[in-house]
C-alpha positions in Angstrom: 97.6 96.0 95.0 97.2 95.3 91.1 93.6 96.4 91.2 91.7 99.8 91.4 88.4 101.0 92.1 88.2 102.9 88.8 90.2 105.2 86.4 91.2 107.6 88.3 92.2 106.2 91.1 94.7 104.2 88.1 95.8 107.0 87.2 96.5 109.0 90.2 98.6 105.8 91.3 100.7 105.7 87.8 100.9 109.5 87.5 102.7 109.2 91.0 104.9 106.4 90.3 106.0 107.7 87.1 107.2 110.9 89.2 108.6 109.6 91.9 109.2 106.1 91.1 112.2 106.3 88.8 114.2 108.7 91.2 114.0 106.8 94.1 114.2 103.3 92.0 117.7 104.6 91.1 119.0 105.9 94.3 117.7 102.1 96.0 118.5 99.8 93.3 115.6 98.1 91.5 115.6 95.0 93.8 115.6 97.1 96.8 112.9 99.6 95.7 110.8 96.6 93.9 110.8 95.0 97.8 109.8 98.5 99.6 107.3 99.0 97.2 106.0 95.5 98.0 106.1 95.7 101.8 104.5 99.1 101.6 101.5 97.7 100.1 101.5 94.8 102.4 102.0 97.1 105.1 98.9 99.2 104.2 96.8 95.6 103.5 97.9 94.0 107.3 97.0 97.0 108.5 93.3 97.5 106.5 92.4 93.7 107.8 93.1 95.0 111.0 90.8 97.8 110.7 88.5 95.5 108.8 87.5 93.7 112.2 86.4 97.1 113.8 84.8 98.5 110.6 83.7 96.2 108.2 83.9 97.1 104.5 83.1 94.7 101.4 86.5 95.1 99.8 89.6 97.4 99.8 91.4 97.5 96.3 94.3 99.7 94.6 98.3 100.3 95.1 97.9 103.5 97.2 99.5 102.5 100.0 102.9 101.3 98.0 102.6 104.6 95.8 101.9 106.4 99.3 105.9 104.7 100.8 107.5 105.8 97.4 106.0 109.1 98.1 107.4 108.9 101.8 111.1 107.6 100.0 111.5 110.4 97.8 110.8 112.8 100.5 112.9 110.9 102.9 115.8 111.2 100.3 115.2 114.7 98.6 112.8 116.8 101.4 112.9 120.2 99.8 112.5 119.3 95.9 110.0 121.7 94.4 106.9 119.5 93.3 103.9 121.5 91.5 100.8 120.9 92.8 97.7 122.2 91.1 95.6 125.1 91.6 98.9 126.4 93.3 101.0 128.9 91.0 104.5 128.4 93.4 106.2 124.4 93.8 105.8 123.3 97.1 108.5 121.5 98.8 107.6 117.3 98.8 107.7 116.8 101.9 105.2 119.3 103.0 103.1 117.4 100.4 103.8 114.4 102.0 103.0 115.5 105.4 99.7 116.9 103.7 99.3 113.6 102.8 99.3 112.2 106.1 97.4 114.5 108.0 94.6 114.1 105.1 94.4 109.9 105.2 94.4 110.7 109.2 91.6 113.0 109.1 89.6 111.5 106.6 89.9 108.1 107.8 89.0 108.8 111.4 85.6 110.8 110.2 82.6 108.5 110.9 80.5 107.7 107.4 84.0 107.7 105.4 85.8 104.5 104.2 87.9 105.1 107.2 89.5 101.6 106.2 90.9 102.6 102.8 92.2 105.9 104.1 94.0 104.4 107.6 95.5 102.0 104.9 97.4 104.7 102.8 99.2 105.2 106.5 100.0 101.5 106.5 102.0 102.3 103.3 103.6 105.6 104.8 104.0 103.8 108.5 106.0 100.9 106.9 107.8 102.6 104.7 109.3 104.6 107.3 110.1 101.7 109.4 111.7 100.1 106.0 114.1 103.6 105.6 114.9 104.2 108.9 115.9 100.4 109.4 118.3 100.2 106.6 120.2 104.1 108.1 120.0 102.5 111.3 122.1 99.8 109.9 124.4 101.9 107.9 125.0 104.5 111.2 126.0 101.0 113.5 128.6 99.8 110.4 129.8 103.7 110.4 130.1 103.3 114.6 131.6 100.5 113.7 134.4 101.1 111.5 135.0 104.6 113.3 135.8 102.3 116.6 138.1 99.8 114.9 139.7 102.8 112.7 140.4 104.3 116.0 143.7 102.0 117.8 145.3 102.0 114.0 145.4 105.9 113.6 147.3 106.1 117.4 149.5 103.2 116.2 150.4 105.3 113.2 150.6 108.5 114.9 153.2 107.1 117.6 155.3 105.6 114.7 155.1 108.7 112.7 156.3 110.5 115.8 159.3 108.0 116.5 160.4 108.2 112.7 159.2 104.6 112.5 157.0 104.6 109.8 159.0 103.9 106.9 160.4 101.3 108.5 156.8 99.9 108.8 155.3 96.8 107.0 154.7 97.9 103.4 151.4 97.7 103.5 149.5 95.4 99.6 148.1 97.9 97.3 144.5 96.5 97.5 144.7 97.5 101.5 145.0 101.3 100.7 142.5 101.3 98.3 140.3 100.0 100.3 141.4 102.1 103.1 140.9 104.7 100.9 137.6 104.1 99.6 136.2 103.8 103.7 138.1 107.0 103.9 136.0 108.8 101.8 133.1 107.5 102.6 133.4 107.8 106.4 134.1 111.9 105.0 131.1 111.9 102.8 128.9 110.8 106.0 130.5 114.1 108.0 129.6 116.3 105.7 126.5 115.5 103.9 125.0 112.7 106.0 124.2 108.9 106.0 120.9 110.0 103.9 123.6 111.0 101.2 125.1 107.6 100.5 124.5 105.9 97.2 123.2 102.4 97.4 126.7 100.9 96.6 128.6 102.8 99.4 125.7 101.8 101.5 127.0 97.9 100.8 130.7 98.8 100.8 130.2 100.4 104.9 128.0 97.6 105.9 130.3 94.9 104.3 133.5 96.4 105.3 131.9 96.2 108.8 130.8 92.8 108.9 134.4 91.7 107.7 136.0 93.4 110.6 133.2 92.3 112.8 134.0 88.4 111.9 137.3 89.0 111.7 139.5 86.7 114.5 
């Protein structure tokens, strides 16, 4: 991962780190994004040792295929961003760039007399980078299941007090509670209107925790 073929392939990898790297770095968290950026390199590595036992090749070098899964990130996170892309005069939306991508490692590592092995390996980056981001929504979608479901008996309870002129004779409830209550409020409102894609890394930790609390909770 921390060698390369030759200067260009350098600097194509740096040239799209230092565009997409920082973005996503800060929307992750930089021990979150230093880890994906890891497993997509391993990612492509497992999967060019695979490959290596059908076609054998003398060596396979470069971070391509953990540039390739930030790549995959920032489209995942912002998939109509205008990128320019030479020759072309108009920006072209990322992840149409990133599909390009794709389809080109695909094509090009599939043609016989092409290092078929390094190419297929730039989709080990993208194909475990996608694993990586859909895992951690999939987790963030069960805590928001989750906290919908146990959110759901307290609002009746509420309701029928409300309706029997009960409430303010209810348990003042600590101050900490409603803030927190609050705070999964609007979160839980932020997921309805913009999507789970649309949290920030720290309301991504505040849903999942707030759910394992309730979960362990006797």
């Amino acid at each position: 991962m921390f060698l390369h073929a030759g200067l260009l392939h350098l600097a194509f990898n740096l040239l799209a780190l230092f565009v997409f790297g920082p973005p996503v770095e800060e929307r992750m968290g930089s021990r979150a994004f230093l880890g994906y950026y890891l497993l997509c390199g391993l990612g492509g590595a497992a999967l060019s040792f695979a490959l290596m036992l059908l076609r054998p090749v003398d060596h396979i070098v470069g971070a391509s295929a953990g540039v390739y899964g930030v790549m995959l990130a920032f489209a995942w996170f912002w998939p109509n961003q205008p990128i320019y892309v030479f020759p072309f005069p108009e920006p072209v939306p990322i992840k149409w760039l990133v599909t390009f991508a794709v389809a080109v490692s695909l094509v090009l590592g599939l043609l016989p007399g092409s290092n078929g092995v390094a190419h297929l390996a730039h989709l080990g980056g993208f194909a475990t980078g996608f694993l990586c981001l859909k895992a951690a929504d999939w987790r963030v979608a069960r805590a928001e299941r989750h906290v919908r479901r146990a959110a759901e008996p307290r609002m009746l309870v509420q309701s029928a007090r409300v309706a029997r002129g009960s409430d303010a004779a209810a348990k003042p409830r600590r101050p900490e509670r409603d803030a927190t209550q609050a705070e999964i409020d609007r979160v839980l409102d932020k997921i309805s209107a913009k999507g789970i894609e649309s949290l920030t890394p720290a309301e991504r930790r505040f849903l999942t925790e707030f759910s394992r609390k309730m979960r362990d909770r006797p």
